[in-house]
C-alpha positions as CSV (number, residue, x, y, z in Angstrom):
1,X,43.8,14.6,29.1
2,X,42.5,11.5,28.2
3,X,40.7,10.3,31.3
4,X,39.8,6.4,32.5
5,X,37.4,4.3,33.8
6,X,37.7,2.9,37.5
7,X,35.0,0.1,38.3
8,X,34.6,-1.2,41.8
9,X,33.4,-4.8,42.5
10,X,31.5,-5.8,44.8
11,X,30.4,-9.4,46.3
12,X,27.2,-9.0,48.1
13,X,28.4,-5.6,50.3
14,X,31.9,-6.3,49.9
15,X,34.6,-4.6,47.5
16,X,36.6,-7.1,46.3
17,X,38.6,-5.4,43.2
18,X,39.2,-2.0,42.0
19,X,40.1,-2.0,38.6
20,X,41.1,1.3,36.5
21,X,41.2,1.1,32.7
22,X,42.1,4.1,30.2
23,X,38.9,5.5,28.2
24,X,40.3,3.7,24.8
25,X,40.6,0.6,26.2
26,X,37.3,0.8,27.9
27,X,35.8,1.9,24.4
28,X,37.4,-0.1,22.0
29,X,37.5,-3.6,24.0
30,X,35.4,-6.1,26.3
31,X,35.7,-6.4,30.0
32,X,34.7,-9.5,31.3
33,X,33.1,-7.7,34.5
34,X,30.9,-5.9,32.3
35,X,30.3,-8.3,29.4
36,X,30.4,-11.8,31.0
37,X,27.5,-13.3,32.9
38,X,29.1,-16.5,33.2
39,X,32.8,-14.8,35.3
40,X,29.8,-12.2,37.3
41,X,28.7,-15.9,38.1
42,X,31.9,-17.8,39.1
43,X,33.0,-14.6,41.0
44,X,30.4,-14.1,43.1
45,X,30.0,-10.5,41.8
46,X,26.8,-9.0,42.7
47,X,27.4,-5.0,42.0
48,X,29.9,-3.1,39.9
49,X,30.1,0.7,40.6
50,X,32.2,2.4,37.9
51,X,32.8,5.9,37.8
52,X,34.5,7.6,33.8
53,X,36.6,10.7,34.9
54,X,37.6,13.1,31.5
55,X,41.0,13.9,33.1
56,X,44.4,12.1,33.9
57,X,44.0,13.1,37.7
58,X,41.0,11.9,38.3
59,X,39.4,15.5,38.5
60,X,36.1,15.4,36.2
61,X,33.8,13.2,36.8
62,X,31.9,12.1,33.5
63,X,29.8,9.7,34.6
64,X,29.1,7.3,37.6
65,X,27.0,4.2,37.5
66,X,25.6,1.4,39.7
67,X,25.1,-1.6,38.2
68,X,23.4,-4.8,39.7
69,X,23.7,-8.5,39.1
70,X,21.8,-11.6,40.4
71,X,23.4,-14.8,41.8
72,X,23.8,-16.0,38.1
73,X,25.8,-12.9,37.2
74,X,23.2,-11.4,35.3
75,X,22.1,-7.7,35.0
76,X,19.6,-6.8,37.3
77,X,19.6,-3.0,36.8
78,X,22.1,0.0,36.0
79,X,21.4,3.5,38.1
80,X,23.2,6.4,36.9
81,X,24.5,8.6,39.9
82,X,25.8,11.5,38.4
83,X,26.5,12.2,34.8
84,X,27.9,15.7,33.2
């Protein structure tokens, strides 16, 4: 039961990338979508929604979060949808 991480990224309205990354690795390393200003920049990226299940399946939902960037790829604002 160790769960994961999905983050969905977005350029302006668009999905471009669905990534899915284990809870230890999302934990005990840095992600480039979520710690780089300078790849949100190069990318375009402009919103990353990224939602922690606590189950394999994809059952639980921990957490879900919204969070905004600006043109320059940096944070604008993080809204938490639903946490447990």
């Amino acid at each position: 039961m160790e769960g994961f991480v999905t983050l969905e990224v977005y350029t302006n309205e668009s999905l471009i990338e669905t990534k899915k990354i284990s809870l230890n690795e999302w934990y005990e390393d840095l992600h480039e979508l979520i710690d780089s200003d300078e790849y949100r920049k190069n990318n375009a990226i402009t919103k990353i929604i990224g939602t922690q299940y606590d189950d394999d399946e994809g059952r639980i939902i921990y957490q879900k979060f919204i969070n905004i960037y600006d043109e320059n790829g940096k944070f604008i604002s993080c809204d938490d949808v639903e946490t447990n």
